[in-house]
PyMOL commands that place a pseudoatom at each C-alpha (Angstrom):
pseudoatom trace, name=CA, resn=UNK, resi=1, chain=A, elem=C, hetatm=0, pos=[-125.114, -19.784, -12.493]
pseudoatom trace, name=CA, resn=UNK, resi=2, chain=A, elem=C, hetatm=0, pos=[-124.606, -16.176, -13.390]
pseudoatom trace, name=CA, resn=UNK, resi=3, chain=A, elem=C, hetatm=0, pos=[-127.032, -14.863, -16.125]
pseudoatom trace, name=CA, resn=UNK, resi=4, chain=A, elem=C, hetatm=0, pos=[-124.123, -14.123, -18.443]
pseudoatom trace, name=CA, resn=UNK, resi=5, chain=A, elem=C, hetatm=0, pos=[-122.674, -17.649, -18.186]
pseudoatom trace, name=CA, resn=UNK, resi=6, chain=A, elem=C, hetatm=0, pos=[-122.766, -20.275, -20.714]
pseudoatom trace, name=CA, resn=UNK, resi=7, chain=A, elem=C, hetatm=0, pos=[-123.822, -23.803, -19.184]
pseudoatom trace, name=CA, resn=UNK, resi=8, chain=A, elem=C, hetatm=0, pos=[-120.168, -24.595, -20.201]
pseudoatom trace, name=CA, resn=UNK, resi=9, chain=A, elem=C, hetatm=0, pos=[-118.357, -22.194, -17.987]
pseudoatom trace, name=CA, resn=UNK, resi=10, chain=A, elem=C, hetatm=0, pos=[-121.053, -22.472, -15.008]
pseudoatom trace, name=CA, resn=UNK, resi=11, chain=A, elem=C, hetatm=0, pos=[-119.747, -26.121, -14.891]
pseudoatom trace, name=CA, resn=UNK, resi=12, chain=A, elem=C, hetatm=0, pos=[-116.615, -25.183, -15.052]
pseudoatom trace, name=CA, resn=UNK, resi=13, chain=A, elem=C, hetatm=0, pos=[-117.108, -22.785, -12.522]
pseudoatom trace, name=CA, resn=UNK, resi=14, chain=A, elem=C, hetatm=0, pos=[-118.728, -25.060, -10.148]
pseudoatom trace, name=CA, resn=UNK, resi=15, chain=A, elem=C, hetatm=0, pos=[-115.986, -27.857, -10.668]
pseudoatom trace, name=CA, resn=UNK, resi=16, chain=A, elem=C, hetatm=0, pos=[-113.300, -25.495, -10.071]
pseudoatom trace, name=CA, resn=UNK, resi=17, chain=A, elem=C, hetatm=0, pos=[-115.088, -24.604, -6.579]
pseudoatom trace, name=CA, resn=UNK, resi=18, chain=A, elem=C, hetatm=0, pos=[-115.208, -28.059, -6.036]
pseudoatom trace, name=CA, resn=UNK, resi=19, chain=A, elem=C, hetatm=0, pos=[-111.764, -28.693, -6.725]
pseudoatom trace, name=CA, resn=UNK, resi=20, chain=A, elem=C, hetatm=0, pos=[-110.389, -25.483, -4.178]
pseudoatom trace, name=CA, resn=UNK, resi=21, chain=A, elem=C, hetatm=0, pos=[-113.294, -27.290, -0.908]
pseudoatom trace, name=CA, resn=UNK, resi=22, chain=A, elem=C, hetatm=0, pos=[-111.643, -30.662, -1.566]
pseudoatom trace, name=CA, resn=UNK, resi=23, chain=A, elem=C, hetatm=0, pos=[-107.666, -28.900, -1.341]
pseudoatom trace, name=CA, resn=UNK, resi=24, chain=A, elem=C, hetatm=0, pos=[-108.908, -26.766, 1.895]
pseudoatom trace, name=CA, resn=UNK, resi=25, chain=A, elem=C, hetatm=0, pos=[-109.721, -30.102, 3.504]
pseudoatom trace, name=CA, resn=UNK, resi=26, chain=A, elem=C, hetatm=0, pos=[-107.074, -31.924, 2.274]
pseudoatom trace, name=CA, resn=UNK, resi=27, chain=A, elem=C, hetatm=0, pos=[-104.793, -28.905, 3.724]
pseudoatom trace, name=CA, resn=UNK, resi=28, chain=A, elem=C, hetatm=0, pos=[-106.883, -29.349, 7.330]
pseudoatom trace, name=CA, resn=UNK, resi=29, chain=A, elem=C, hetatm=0, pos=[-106.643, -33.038, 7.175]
pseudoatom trace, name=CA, resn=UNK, resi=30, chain=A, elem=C, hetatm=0, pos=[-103.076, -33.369, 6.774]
pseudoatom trace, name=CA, resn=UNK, resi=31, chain=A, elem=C, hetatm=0, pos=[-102.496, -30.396, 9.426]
pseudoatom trace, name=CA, resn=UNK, resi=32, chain=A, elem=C, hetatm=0, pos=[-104.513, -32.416, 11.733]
pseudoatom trace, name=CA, resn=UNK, resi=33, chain=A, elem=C, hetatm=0, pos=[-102.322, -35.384, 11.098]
pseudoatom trace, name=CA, resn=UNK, resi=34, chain=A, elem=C, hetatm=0, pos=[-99.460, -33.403, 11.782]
pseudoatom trace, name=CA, resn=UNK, resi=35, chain=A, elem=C, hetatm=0, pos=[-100.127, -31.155, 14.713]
pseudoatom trace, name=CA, resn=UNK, resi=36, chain=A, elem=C, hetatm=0, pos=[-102.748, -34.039, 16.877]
pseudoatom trace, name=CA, resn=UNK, resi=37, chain=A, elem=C, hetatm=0, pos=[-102.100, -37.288, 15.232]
pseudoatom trace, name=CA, resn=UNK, resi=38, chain=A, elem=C, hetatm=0, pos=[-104.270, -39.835, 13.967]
pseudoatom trace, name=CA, resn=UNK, resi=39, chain=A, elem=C, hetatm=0, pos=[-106.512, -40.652, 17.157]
pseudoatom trace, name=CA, resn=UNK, resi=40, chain=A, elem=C, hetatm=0, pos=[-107.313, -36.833, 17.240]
pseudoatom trace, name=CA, resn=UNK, resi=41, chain=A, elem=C, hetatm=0, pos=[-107.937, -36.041, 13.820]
pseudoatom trace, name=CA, resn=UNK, resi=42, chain=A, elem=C, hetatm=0, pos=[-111.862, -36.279, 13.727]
pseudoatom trace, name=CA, resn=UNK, resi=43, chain=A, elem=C, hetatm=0, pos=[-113.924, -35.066, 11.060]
pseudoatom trace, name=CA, resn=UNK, resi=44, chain=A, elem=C, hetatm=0, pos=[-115.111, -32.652, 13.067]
pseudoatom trace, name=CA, resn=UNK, resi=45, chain=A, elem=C, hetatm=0, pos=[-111.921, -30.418, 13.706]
pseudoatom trace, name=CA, resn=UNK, resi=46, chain=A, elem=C, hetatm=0, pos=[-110.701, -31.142, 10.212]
pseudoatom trace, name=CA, resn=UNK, resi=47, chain=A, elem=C, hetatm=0, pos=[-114.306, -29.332, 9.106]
pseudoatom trace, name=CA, resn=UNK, resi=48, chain=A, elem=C, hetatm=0, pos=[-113.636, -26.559, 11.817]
pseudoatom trace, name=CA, resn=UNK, resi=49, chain=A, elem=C, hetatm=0, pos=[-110.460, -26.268, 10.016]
pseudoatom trace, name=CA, resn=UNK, resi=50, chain=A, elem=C, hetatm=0, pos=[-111.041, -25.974, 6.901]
pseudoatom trace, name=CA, resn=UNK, resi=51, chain=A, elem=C, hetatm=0, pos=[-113.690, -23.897, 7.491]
pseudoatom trace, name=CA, resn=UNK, resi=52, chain=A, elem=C, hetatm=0, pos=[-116.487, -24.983, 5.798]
pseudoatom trace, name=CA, resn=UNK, resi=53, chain=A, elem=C, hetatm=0, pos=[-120.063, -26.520, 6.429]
pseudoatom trace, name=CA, resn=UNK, resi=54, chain=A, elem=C, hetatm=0, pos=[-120.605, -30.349, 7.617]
pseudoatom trace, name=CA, resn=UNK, resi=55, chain=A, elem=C, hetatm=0, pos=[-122.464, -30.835, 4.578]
pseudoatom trace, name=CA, resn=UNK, resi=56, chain=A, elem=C, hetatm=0, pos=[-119.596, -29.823, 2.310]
pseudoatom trace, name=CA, resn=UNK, resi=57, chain=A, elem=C, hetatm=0, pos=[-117.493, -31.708, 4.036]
pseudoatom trace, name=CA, resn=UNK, resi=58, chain=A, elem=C, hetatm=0, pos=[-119.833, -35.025, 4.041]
pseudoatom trace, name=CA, resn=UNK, resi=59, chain=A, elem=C, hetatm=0, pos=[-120.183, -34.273, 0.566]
pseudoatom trace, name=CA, resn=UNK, resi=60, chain=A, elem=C, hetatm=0, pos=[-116.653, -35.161, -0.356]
pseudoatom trace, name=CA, resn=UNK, resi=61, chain=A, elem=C, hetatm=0, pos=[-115.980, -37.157, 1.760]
pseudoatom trace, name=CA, resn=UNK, resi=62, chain=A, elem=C, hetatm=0, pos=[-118.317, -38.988, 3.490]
pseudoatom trace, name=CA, resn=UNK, resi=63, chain=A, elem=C, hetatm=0, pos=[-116.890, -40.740, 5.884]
pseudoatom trace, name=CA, resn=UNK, resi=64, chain=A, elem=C, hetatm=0, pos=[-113.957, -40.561, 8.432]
pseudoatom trace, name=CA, resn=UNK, resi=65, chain=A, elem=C, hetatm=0, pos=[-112.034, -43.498, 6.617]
pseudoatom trace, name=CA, resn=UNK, resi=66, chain=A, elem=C, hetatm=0, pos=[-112.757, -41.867, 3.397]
pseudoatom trace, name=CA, resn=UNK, resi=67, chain=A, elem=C, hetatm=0, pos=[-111.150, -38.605, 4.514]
pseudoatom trace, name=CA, resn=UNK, resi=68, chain=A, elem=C, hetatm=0, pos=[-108.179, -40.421, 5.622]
pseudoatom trace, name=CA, resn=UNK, resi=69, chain=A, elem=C, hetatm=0, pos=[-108.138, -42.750, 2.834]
pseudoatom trace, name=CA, resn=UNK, resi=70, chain=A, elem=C, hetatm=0, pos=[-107.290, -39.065, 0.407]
pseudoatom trace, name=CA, resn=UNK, resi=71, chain=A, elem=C, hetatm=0, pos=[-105.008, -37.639, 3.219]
pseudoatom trace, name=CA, resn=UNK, resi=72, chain=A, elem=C, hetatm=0, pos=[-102.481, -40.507, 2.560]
pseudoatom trace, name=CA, resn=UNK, resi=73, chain=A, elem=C, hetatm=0, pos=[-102.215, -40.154, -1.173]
pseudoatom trace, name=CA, resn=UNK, resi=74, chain=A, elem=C, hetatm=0, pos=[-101.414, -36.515, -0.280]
pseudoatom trace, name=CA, resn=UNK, resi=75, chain=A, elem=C, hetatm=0, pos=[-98.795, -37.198, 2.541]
pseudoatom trace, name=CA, resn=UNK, resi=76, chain=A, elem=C, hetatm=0, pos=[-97.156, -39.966, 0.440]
pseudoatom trace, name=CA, resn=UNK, resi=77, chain=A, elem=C, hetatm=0, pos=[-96.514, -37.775, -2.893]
pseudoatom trace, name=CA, resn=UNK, resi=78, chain=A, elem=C, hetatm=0, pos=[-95.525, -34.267, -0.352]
pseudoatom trace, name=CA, resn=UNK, resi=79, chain=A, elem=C, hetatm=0, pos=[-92.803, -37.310, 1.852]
pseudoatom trace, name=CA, resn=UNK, resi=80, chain=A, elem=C, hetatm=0, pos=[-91.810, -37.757, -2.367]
pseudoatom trace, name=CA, resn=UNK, resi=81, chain=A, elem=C, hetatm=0, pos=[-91.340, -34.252, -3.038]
pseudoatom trace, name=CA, resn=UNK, resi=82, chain=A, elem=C, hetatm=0, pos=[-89.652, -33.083, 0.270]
pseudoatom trace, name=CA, resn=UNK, resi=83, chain=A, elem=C, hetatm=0, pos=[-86.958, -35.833, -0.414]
pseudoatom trace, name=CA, resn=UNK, resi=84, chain=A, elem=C, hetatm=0, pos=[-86.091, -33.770, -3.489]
pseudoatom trace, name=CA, resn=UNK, resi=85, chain=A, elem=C, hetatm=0, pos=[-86.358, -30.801, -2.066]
pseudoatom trace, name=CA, resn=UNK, resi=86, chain=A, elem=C, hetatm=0, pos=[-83.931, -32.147, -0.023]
pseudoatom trace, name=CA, resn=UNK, resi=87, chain=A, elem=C, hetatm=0, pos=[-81.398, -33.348, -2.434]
pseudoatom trace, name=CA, resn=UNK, resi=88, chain=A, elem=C, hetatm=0, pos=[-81.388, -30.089, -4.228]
pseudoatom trace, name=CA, resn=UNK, resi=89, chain=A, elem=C, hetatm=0, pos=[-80.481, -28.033, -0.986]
pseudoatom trace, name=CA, resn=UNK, resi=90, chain=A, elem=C, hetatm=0, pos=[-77.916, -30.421, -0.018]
pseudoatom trace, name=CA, resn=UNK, resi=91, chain=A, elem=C, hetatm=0, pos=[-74.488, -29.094, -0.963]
pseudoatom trace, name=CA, resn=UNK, resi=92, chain=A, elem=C, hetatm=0, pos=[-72.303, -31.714, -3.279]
pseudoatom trace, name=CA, resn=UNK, resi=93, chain=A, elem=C, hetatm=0, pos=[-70.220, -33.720, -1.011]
pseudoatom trace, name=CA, resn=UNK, resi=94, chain=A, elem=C, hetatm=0, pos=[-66.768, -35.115, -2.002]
pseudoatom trace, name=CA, resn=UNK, resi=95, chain=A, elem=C, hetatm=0, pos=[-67.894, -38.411, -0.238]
pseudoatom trace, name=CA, resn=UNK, resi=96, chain=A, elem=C, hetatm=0, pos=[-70.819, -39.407, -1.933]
pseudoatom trace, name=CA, resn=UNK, resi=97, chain=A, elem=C, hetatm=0, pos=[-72.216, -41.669, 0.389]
pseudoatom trace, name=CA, resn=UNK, resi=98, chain=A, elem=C, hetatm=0, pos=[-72.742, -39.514, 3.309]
pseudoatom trace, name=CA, resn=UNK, resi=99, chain=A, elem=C, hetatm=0, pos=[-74.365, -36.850, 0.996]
pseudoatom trace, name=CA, resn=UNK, resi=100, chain=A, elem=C, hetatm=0, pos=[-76.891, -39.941, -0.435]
pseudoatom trace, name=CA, resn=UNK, resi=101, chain=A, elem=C, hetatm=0, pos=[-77.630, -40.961, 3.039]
pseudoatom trace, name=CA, resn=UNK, resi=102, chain=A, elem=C, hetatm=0, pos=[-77.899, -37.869, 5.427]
pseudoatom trace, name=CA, resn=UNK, resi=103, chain=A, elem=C, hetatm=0, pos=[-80.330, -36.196, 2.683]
pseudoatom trace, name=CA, resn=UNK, resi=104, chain=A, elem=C, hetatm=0, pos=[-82.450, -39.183, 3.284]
pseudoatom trace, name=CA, resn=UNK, resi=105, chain=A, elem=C, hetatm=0, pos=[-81.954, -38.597, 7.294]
pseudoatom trace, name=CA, resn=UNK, resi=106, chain=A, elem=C, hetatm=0, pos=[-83.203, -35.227, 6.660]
pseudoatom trace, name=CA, resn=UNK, resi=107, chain=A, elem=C, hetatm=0, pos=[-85.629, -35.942, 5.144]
pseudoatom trace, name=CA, resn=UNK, resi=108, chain=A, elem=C, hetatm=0, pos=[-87.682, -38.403, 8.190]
pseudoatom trace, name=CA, resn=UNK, resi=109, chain=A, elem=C, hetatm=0, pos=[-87.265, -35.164, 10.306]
pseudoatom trace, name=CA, resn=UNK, resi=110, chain=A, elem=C, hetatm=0, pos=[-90.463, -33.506, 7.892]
pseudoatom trace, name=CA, resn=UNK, resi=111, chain=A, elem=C, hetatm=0, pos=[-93.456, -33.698, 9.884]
pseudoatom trace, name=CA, resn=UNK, resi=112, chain=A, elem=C, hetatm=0, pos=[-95.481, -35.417, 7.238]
pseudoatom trace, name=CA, resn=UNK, resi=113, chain=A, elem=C, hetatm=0, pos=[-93.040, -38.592, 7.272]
pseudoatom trace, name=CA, resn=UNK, resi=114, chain=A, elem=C, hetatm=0, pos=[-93.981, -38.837, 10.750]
pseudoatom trace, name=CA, resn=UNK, resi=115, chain=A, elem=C, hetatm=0, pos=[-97.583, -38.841, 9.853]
pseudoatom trace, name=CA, resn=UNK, resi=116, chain=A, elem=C, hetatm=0, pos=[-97.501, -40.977, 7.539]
pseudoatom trace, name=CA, resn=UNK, resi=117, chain=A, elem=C, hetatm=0, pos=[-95.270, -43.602, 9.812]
pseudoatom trace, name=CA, resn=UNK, resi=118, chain=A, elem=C, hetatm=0, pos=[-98.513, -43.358, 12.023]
pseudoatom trace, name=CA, resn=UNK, resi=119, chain=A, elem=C, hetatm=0, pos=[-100.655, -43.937, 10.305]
pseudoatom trace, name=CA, resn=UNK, resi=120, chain=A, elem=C, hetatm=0, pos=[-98.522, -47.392, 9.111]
pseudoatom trace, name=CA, resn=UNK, resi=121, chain=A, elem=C, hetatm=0, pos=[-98.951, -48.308, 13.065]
pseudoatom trace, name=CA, resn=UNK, resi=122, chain=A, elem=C, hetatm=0, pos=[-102.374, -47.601, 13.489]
pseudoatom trace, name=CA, resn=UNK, resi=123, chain=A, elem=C, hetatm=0, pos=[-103.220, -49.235, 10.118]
pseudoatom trace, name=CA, resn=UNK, resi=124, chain=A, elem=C, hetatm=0, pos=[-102.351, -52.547, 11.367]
pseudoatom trace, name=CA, resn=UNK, resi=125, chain=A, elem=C, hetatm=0, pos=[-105.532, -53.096, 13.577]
pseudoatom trace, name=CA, resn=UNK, resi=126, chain=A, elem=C, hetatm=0, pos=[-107.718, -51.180, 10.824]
pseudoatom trace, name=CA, resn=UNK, resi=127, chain=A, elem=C, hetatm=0, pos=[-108.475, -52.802, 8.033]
pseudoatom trace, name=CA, resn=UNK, resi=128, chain=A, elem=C, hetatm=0, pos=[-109.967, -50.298, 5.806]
pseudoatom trace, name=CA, resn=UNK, resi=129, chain=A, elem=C, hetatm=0, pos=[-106.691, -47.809, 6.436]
pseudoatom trace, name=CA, resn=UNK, resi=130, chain=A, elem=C, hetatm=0, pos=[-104.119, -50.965, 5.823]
pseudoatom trace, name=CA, resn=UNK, resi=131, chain=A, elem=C, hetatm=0, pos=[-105.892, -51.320, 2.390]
pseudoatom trace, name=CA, resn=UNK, resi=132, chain=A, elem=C, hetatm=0, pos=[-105.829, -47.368, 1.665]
pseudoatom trace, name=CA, resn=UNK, resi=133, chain=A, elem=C, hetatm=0, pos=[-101.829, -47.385, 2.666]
pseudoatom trace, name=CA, resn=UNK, resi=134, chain=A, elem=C, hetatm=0, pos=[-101.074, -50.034, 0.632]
pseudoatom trace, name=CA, resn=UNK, resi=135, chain=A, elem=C, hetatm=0, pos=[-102.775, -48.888, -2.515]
pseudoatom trace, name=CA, resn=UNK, resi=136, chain=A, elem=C, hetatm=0, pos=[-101.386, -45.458, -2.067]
pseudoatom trace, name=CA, resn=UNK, resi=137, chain=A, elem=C, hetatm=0, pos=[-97.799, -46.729, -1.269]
pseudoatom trace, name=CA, resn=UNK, resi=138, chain=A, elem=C, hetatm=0, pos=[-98.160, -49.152, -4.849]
pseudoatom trace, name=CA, resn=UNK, resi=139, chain=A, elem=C, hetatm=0, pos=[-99.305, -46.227, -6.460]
pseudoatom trace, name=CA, resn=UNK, resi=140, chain=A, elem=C, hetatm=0, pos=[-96.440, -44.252, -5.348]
pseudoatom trace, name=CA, resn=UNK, resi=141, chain=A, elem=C, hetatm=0, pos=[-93.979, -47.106, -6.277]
pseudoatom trace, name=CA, resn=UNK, resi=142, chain=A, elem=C, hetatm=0, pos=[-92.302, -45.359, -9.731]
pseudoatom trace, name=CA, resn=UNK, resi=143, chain=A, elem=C, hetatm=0, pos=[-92.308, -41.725, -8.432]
pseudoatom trace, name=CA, resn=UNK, resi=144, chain=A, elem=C, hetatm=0, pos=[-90.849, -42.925, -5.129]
pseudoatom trace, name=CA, resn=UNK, resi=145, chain=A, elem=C, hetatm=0, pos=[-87.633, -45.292, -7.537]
pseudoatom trace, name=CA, resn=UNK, resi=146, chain=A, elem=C, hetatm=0, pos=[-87.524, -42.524, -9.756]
pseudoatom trace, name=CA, resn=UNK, resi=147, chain=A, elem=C, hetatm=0, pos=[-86.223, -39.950, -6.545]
pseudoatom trace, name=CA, resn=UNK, resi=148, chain=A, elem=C, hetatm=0, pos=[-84.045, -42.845, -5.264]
pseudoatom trace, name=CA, resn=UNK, resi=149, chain=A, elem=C, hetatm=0, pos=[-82.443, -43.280, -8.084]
pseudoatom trace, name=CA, resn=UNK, resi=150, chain=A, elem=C, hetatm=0, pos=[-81.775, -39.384, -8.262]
pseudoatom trace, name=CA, resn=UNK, resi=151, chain=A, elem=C, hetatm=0, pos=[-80.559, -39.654, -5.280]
pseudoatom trace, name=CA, resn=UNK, resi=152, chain=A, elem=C, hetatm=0, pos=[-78.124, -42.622, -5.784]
pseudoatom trace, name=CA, resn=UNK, resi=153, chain=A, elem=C, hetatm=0, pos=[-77.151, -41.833, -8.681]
pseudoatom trace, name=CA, resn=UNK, resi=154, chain=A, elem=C, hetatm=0, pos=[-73.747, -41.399, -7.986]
pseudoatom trace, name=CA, resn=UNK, resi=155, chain=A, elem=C, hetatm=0, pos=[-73.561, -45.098, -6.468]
pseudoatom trace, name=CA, resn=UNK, resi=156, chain=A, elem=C, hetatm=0, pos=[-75.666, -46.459, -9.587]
pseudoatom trace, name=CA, resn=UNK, resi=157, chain=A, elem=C, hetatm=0, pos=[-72.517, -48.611, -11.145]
pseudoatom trace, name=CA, resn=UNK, resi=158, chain=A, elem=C, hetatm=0, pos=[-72.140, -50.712, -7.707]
pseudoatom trace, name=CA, resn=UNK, resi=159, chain=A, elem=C, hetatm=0, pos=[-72.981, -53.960, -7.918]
pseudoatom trace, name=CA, resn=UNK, resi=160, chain=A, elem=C, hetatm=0, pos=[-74.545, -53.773, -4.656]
pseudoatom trace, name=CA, resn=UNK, resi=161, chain=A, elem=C, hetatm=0, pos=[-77.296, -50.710, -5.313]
pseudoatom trace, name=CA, resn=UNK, resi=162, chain=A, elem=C, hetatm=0, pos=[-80.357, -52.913, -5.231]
pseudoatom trace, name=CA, resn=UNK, resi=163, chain=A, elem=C, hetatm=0, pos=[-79.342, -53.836, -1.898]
pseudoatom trace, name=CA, resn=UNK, resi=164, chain=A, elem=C, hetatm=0, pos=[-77.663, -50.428, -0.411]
pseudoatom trace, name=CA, resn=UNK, resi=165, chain=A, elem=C, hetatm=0, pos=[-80.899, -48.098, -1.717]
pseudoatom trace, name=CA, resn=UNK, resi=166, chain=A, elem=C, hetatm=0, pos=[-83.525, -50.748, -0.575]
pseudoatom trace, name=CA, resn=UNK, resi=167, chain=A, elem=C, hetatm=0, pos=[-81.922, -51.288, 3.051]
pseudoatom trace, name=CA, resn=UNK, resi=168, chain=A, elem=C, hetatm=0, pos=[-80.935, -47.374, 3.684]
pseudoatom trace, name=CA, resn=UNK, resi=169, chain=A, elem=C, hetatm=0, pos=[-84.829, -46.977, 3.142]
pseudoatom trace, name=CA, resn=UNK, resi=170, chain=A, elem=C, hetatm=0, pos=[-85.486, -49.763, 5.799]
pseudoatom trace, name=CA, resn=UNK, resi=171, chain=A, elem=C, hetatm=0, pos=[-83.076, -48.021, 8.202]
pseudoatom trace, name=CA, resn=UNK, resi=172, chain=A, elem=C, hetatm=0, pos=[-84.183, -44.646, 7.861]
pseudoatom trace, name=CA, resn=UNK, resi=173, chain=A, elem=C, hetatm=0, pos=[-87.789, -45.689, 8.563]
pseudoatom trace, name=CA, resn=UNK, resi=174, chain=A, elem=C, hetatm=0, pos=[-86.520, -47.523, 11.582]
pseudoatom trace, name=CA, resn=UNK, resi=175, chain=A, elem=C, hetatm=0, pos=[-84.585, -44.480, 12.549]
pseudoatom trace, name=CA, resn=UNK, resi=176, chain=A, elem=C, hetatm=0, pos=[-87.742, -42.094, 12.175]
pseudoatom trace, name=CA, resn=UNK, resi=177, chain=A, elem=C, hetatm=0, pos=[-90.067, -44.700, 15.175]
pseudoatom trace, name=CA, resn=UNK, resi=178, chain=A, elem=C, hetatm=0, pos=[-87.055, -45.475, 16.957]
pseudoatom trace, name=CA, resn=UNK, resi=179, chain=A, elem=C, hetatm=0, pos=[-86.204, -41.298, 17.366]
pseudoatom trace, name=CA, resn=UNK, resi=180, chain=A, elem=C, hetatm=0, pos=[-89.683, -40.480, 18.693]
pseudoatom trace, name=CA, resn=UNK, resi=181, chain=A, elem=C, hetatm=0, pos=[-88.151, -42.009, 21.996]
pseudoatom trace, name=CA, resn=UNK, resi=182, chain=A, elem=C, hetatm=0, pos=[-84.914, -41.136, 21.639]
pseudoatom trace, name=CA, resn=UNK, resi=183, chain=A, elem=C, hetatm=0, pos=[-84.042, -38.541, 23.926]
pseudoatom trace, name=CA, resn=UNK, resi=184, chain=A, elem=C, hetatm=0, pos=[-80.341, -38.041, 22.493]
pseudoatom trace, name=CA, resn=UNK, resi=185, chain=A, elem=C, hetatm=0, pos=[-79.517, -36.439, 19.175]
pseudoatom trace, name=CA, resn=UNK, resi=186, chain=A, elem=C, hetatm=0, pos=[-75.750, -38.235, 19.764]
pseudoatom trace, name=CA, resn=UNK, resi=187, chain=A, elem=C, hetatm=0, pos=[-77.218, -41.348, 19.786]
pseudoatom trace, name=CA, resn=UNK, resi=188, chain=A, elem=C, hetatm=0, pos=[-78.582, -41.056, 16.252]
pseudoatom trace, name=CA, resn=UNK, resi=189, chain=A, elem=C, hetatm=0, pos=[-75.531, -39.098, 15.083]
pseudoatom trace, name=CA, resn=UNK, resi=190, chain=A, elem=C, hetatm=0, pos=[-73.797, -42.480, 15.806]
pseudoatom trace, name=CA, resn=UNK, resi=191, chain=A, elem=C, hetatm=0, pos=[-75.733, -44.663, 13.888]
pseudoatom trace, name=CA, resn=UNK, resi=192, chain=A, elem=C, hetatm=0, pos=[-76.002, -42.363, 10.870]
pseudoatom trace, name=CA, resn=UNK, resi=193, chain=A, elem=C, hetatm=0, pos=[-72.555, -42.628, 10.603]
pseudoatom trace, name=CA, resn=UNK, resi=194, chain=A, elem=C, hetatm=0, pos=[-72.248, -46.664, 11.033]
pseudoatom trace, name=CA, resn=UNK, resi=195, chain=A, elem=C, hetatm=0, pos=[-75.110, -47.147, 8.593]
pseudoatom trace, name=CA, resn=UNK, resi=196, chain=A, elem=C, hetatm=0, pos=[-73.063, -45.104, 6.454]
pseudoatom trace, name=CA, resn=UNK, resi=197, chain=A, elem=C, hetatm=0, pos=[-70.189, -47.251, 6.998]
pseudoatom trace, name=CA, resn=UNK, resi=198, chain=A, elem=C, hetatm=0, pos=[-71.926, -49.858, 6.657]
pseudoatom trace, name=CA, resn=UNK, resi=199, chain=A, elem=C, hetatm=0, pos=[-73.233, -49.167, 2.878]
pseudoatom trace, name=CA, resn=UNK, resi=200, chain=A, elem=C, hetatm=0, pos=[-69.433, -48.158, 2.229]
pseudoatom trace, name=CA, resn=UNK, resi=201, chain=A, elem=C, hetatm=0, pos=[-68.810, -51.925, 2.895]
pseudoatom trace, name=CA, resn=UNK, resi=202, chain=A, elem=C, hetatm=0, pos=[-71.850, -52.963, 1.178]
pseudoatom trace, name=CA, resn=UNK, resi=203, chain=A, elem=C, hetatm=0, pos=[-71.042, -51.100, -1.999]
pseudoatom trace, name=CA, resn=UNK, resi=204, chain=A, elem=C, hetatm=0, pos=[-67.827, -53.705, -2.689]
pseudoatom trace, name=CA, resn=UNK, resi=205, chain=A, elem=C, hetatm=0, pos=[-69.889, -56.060, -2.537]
pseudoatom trace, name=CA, resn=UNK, resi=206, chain=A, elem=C, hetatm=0, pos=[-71.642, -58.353, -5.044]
pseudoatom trace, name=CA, resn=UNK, resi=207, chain=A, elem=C, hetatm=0, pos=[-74.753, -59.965, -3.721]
pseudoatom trace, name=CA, resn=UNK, resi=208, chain=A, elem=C, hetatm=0, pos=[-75.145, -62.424, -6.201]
pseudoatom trace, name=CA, resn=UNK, resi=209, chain=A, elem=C, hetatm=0, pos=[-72.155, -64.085, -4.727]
pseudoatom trace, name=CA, resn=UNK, resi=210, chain=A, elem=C, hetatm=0, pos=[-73.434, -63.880, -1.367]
pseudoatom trace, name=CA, resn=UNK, resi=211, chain=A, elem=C, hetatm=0, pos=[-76.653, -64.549, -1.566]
pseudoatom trace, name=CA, resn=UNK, resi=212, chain=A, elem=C, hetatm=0, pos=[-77.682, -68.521, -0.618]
pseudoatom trace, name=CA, resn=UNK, resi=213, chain=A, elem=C, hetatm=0, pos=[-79.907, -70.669, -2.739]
pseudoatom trace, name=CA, resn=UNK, resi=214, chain=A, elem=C, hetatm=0, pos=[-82.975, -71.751, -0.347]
pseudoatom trace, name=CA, resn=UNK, resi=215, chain=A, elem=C, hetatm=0, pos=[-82.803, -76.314, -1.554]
for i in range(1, 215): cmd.bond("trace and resi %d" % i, "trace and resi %d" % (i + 1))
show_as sticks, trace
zoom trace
């Protein structure tokens, strides 16, 4: 603490330090995630990084699952914000579905989407990650309705919304593992524009007629 600080502001000092380590790893981490992938993204090149010593970075986070554990809640809320992002660059469309659906398209081709798809797959034979996803995903829950609903807002009086927003979620996810193989841009072209025929269709629909009562 400097001689002319109060114990007050050296604490504040210090916590404010601690806050700026803790975003220069998260920044690493989630780079790592981005540029190598999960299996590469060791503690070790997240600290090179970051640049800073293994003790800071043990410090916050102790572990490898720890680290990765905080990288999610970060790459879940920036996946939130670049589907707004998103929206607010996308020019107003005189069809409204195909503007509600292609921003969400867009939006699986940010690198951090990717990531966090990943890191879905690998979580299924770790434990300790599955648990971290799932918290951060229920965490995520309101802000994540909250930008669909901005987004579908101009669908909102269809009897079929519930149904439309939840399944052009499922289908963009799809969309996002099935185009890491996908070695023709056409291809998915295509199906953007039968899903989006497809919710067209949905949309005069009323589920609550079609749905069947499980005896």
């Amino acid at each position: 603490m400097n001689k002319d600080e109060t114990p007050a502001e050296g604490s504040r000092v210090r916590e404010q330090q601690k806050a700026a380590t803790r975003a220069r790893i998260m920044s690493a981490a989630v780079g790592c995630l981005i540029d190598l992938g999960v299996a590469r993204t060791t503690t070790l090149e997240v600290q090179r990084r970051a640049e800073i010593s293994r003790g800071a970075l043990l410090h916050h986070f102790p572990t490898h699952t720890d680290l990765m554990c905080a990288a999610i809640d970060t790459i879940v809320a920036r996946n939130e914000q670049a589907v707004t992002t998103r929206l607010k660059r996308k020019s107003p469309s005189a069809d409204p579905v195909e503007r509600v659906i292609h921003v969400l398209v867009d939006s699986l081709k940010e690198p951090t989407f990717l990531a966090e798809i990943e890191l879905w797959v690998v979580s299924r034979t770790d434990s300790e990650l599955r648990t971290a996803l799932v918290a951060a995903e229920r965490k995520a829950l309101r802000d994540r309705k909250r930008v669909l609903d901005e987004i579908f807002s101009p669908l909102k009086a269809a009897p079929a919304y519930d149904v439309v927003v939840n399944l052009s979620l499922e289908f963009v996810r799809g969309l996002a593992i099935s185009g890491i193989l996908r070695s023709n841009p056409e291809s998915t072209t295509v199906l953007v524009q039968q899903w989006i025929w497809a919710v067209k269709q949905l949309l005069h629909l009323d589920p609550s007629v079609h749905a069947t009562r499980k005896k």
